[in-house]
Each structure stands twice: as C-alpha cells, then as structure tokens.
TIVO-354244 format. One record per residue (C-alpha): x, y, z; residue number from 0; residue in three letters. Coordinates in nm, 4 decimals. Each point is the difference from the previous one (the first is absolute). Layout:
N
SITE	X	Y	Z	NUM	ALA;
...
***
This chain:
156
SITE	2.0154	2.3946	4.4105	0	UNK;
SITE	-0.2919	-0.2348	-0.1333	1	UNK;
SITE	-0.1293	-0.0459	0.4128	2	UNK;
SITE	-0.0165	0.3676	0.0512	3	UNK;
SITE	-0.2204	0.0130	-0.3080	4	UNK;
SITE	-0.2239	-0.2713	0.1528	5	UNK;
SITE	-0.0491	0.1805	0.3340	6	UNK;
SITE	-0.0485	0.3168	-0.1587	7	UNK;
SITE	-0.2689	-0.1973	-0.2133	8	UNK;
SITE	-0.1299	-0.1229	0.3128	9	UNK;
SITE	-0.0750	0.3205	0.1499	10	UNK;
SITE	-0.1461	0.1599	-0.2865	11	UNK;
SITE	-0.2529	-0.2831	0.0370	12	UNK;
SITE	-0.0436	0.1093	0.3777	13	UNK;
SITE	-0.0139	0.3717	-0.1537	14	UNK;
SITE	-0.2902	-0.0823	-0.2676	15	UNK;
SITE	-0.1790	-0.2326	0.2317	16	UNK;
SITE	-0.0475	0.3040	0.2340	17	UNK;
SITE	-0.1489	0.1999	-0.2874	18	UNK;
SITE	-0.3440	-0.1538	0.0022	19	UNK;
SITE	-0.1575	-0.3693	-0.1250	20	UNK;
SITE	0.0334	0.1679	-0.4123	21	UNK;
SITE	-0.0435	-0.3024	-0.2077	22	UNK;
SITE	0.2207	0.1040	-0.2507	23	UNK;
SITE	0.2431	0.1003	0.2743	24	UNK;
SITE	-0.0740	-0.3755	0.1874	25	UNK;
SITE	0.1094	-0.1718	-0.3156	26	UNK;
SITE	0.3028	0.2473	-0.0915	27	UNK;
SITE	0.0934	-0.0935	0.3862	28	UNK;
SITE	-0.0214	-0.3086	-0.0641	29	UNK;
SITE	0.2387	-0.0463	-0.3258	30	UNK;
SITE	0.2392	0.1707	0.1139	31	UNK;
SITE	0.0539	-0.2050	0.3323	32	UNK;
SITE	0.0055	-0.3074	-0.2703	33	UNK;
SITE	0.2393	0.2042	-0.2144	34	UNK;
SITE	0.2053	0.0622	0.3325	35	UNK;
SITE	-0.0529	-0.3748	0.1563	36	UNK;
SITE	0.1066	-0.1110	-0.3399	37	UNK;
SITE	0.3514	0.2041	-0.0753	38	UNK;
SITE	0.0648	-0.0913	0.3483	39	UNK;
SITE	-0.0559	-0.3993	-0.0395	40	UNK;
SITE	0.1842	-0.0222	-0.3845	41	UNK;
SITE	0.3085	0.2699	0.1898	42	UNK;
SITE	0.0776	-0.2934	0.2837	43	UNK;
SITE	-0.0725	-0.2458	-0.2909	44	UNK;
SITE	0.3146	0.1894	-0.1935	45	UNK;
SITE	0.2143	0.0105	0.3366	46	UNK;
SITE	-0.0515	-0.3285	0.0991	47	UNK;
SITE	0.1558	-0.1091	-0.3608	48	UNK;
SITE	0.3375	-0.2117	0.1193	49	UNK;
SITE	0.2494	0.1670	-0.2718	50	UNK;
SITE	0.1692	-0.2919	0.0124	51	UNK;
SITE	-0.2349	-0.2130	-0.1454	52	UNK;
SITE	-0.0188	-0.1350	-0.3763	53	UNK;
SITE	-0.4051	0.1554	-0.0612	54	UNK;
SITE	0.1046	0.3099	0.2291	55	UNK;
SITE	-0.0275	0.1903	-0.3495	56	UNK;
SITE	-0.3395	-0.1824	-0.1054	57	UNK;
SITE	-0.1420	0.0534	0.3797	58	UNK;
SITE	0.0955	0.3877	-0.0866	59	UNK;
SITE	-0.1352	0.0290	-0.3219	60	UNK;
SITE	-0.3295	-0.1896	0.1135	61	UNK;
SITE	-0.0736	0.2151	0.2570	62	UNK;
SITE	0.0479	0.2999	-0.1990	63	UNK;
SITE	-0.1785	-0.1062	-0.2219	64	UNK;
SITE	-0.2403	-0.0104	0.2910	65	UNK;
SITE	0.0655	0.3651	0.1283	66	UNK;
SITE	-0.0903	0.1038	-0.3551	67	UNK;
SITE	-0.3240	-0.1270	-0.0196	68	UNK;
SITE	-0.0872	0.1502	0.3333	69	UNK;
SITE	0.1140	0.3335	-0.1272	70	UNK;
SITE	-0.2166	-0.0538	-0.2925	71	UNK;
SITE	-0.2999	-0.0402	0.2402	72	UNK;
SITE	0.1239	0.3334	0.1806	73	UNK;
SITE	0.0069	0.1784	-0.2984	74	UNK;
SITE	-0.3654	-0.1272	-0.1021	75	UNK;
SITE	-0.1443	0.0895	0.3161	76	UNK;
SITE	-0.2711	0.2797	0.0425	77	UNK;
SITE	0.0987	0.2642	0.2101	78	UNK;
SITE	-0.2604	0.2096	0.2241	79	UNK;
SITE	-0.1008	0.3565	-0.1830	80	UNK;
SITE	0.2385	0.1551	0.2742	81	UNK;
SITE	0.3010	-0.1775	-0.1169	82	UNK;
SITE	-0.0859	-0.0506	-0.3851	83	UNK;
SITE	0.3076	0.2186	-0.0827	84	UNK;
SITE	0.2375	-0.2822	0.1711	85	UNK;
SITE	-0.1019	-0.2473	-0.2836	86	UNK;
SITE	0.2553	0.1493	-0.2485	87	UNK;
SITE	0.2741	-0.1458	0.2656	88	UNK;
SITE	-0.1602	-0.3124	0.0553	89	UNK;
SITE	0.0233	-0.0675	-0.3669	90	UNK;
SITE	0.3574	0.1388	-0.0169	91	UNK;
SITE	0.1246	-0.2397	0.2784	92	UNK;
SITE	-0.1559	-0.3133	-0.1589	93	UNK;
SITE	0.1527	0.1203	-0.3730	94	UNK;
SITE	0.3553	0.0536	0.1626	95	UNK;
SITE	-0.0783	-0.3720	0.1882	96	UNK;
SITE	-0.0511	-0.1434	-0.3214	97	UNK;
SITE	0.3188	0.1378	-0.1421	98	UNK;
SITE	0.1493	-0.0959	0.2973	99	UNK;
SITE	-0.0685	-0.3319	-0.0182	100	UNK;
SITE	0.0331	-0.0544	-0.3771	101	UNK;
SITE	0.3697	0.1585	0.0958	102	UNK;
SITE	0.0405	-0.2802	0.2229	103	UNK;
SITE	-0.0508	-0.2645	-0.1916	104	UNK;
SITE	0.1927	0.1198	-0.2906	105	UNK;
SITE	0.2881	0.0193	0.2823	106	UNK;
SITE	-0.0091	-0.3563	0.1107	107	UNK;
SITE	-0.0907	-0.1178	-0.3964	108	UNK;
SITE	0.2469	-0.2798	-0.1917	109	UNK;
SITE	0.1666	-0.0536	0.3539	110	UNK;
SITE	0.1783	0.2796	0.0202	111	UNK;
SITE	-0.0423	0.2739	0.2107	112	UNK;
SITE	0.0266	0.3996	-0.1634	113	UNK;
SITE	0.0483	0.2260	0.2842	114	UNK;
SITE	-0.0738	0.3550	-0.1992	115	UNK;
SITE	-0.3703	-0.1839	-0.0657	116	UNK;
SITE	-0.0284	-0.0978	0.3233	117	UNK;
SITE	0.1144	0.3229	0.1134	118	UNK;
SITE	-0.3226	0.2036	-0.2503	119	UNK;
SITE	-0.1620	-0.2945	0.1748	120	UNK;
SITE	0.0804	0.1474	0.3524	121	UNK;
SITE	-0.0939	0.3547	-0.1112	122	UNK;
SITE	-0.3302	-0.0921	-0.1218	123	UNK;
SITE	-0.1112	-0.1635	0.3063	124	UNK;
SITE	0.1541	0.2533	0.2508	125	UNK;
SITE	-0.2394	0.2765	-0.2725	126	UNK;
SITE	-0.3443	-0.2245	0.0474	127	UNK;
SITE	0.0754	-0.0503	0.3911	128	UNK;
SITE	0.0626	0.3176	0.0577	129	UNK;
SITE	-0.3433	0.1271	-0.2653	130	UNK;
SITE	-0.1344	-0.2543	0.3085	131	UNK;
SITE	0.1257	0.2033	0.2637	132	UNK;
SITE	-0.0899	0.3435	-0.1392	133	UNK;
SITE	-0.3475	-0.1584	-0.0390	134	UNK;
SITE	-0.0226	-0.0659	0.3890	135	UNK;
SITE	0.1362	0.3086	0.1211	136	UNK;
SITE	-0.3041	0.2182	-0.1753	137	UNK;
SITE	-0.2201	-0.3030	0.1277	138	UNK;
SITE	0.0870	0.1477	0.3355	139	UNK;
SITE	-0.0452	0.3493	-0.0779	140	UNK;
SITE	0.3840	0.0724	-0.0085	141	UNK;
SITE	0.1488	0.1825	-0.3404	142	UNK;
SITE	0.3835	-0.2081	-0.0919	143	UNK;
SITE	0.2630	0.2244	0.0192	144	UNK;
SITE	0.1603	-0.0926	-0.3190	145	UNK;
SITE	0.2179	0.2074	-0.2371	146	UNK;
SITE	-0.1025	-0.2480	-0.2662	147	UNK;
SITE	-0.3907	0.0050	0.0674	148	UNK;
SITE	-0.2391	0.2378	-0.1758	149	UNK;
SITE	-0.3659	-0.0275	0.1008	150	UNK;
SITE	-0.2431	0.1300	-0.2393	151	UNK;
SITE	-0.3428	0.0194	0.1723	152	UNK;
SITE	-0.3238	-0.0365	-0.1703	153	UNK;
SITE	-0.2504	0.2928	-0.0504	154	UNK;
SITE	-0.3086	-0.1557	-0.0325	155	UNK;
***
C-alpha cells in the first residue's frame, strides 16, 4: 500500500514540474518528494524490523515515532493557492498519525501487549495514510471515489 503512495507521489512531482518553474509550486514539489522519500525510507525501516528480536518493539516505536514527526512536517507545509483546500487533510493525516502512534505505544507499554489499542492503533494509521492518498489523487487532477469523502470547495 505505502509504495503505491510513493509512486503516485512521484508522479505528481512529474505532474507539477510540468506546470511551469512557480516558486511556490518548486518548493511544494519539493516537500512533498521529501515527505514521499521519507515514508518510503522509515516504511522499509519498519519491515526490515526482525520480530524476533528483543528491541523489535523499541525499533517499532522509534521509527514511529519517526513517521510522526514527518507527518507533522506534512501537515505544516504550505500548499500552492491551487491546492490550499488539501491542507485540511494534510493536518488530518498527521493528527490521526499522532494518535496512531501514541496508540502504539500505549500497546507495547509495561511489557505487555493490548491488541484492541493496537488495533485503534491500526485504524488511525490506515485514516492518515489514506488522508495521504486522497491528498495525491487531487494532486493529479483525479476526484477519490469514496463513499466516505466529502469535498467542500472553497469560494473565494
């Protein structure tokens, strides 16, 4: 799921380089490849975790707290005039991150492991990732088809 979020990231940075050398457009570019490059690297970091191993669960933790703080970043960054009305999202995802993660940790706390926290845990990440996704497909000029999703456009 997470690569075919980082190739669609990858060609909404081919789509918005082709739209003209925009500063503001340049630099929004720009974050989001790091935002993309960066899910991507801490995502292998999580799979390459050996399960077996006695700091699997701080490795996991650690890099979610990692994935957090990039969300964070996503949610602070300045998006172009023509996509202002995508920040709501961006600051959804990184708030359901952030519960997501807390969730985590409170499922691995006192070594013991809570599976319905882990499970809100699950839920919260699968929300911001897929925030993420909706955030990409109007990037590339493609409305989700989601029962769930109701886009409110700006009139100014």
């Amino acid at each position: 799921m997470k690569l075919k979020l980082v190739f669609a990231a990858f060609l909404t940075v081919l789509a918005l380089t082709s739209c003209g050398g925009d500063s503001e457009l340049t630099a929004f570019r720009k974050n989001m490849d790091n935002f993309c490059t960066r899910i991507s690297e801490i995502d292998s970091s999580i799979n390459g975790i050996d399960p077996d191993a006695a700091s699997a669960t701080e490795e996991l933790l650690t890099y979610l707290d990692e994935l957090d703080l990039v969300f964070q970043s996503f949610a602070g960054m300045d998006f172009p005039d023509e996509f202002d009305y995508l920040e709501n999202l961006a600051d959804e995802s990184s708030k359901y991150m952030t519960e997501a993660v807390k969730s985590y940790h409170d499922a691995f706390s006192m070594d013991s492991f809570d599976s319905y926290t882990a499970e809100y845990a699950r839920e919260n990440y699968s929300r911001a990732y897929k925030r993420v996704q909706i955030i990409i497909s109007f990037l590339h000029g493609e409305e989700p088809t989601d029962p769930d999703l109701t886009v409110e456009y700006g009139n100014d």
